[in-house]
N, C-alpha and C positions, 0 to 999 in steps of 0.2 A: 398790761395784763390782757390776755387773749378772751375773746369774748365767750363768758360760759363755762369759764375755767372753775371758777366755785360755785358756781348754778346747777352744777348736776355733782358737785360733792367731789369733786377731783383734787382740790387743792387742800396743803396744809392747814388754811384756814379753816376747815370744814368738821377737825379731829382725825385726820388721817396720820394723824401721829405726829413725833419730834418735841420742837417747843412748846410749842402754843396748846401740845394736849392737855399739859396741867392746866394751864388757864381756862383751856376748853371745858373740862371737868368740873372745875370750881363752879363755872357760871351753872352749868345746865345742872350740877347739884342748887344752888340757890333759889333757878328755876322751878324745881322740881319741888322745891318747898315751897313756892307760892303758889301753884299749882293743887298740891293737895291741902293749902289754904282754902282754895278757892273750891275744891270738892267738897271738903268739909261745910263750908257755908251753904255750900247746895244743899248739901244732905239736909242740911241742920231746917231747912226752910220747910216750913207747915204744909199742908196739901191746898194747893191751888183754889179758888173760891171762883169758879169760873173759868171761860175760854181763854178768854186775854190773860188771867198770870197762868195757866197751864201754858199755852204761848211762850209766855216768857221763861217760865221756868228750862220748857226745852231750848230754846233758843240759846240760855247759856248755860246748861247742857254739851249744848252742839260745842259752844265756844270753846268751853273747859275742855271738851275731848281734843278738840285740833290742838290746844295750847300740849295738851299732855303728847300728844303725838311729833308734834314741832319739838318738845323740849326732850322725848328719848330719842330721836334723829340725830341730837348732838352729843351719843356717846362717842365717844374714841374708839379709834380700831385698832388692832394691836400692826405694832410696826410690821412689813414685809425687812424678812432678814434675807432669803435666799433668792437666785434667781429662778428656782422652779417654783417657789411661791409667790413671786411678780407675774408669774406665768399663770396661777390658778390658784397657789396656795393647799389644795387641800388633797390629801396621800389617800385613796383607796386600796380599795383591799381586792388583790386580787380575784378571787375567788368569789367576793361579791360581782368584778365587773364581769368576770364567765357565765355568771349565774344572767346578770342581768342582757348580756347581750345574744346568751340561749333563748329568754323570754323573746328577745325583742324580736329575733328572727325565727321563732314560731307561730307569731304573731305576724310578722311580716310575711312570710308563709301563707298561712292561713287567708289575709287579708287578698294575697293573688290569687288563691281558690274562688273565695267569694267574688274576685272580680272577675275570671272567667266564667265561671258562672252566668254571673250576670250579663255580661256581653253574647254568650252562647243564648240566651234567653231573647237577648233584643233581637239576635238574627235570625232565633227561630221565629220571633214574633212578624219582624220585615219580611221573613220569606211567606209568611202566611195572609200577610196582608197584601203582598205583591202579587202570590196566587190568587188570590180570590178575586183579586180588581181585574186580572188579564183572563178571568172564565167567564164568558156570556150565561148571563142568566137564562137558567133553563123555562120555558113555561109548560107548565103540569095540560097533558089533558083534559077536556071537557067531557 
């Protein structure tokens, strides 16, 4: 096995579908009950009587939430059937991407206005600071 192959979720093993999605399912449904087990006990616990169980309280707090996070990680994803959907999967709508790539290139637009702008601004500033260093200072009469 290639290294990192199901470290970043790439593999069958992970719930990317096929066999193992049922079994994949099963567990993180089991999980998922022990998990709001384990909220429910939280909840259920009195108000802390000091620093150290408020401490602790959050602390498995903190726990309970990574455990809940780690265990909806292992849903399943529905199988890729097509080869435009190994490619991206997901069909827009025309007429949204028109919309959205008018936005983007008025925006892009816009954003080279304000950068001439600003570059016309710094050269007005360097010519004024280049004039002013190559003028001998006048001295005023007595």
């Amino acid at each position: 096995m290639r290294y990192g192959l199901c470290m970043a979720g790439n593999g069958d093993e992970t719930g990317a579908g096929g066999m193992d999605a049922g079994w994949l399912d099963h567990v993180r449904e089991r999980l998922a009950a022990k998990v709001e087990q384990a909220v429910q006990a939280l909840c259920d616990t009195g108000v802390p009587n000091g620093v150290a169980e408020a401490e602790k309280l959050a602390r498995a707090a903190g726990v309970i939430a990574r455990a809940a996070k780690a265990v909806d990680a292992l849903k399943s994803r529905p199988e890729r059937k097509t080869e435009e959907d190994e490619m991206g999967g997901e069909h827009f709508d025309p007429e949204e991407d028109e919309r959205l790539r008018g936005e983007l290139q008025a925006h892009h637009e816009r954003l080279d206005r304000l950068l001439e702008e600003k570059r016309a601004e710094a050269a007005e500033r360097a010519r004024a600071k280049a004039g002013s260093a190559t003028m001998p200072d006048r001295e005023t009469p007595d």
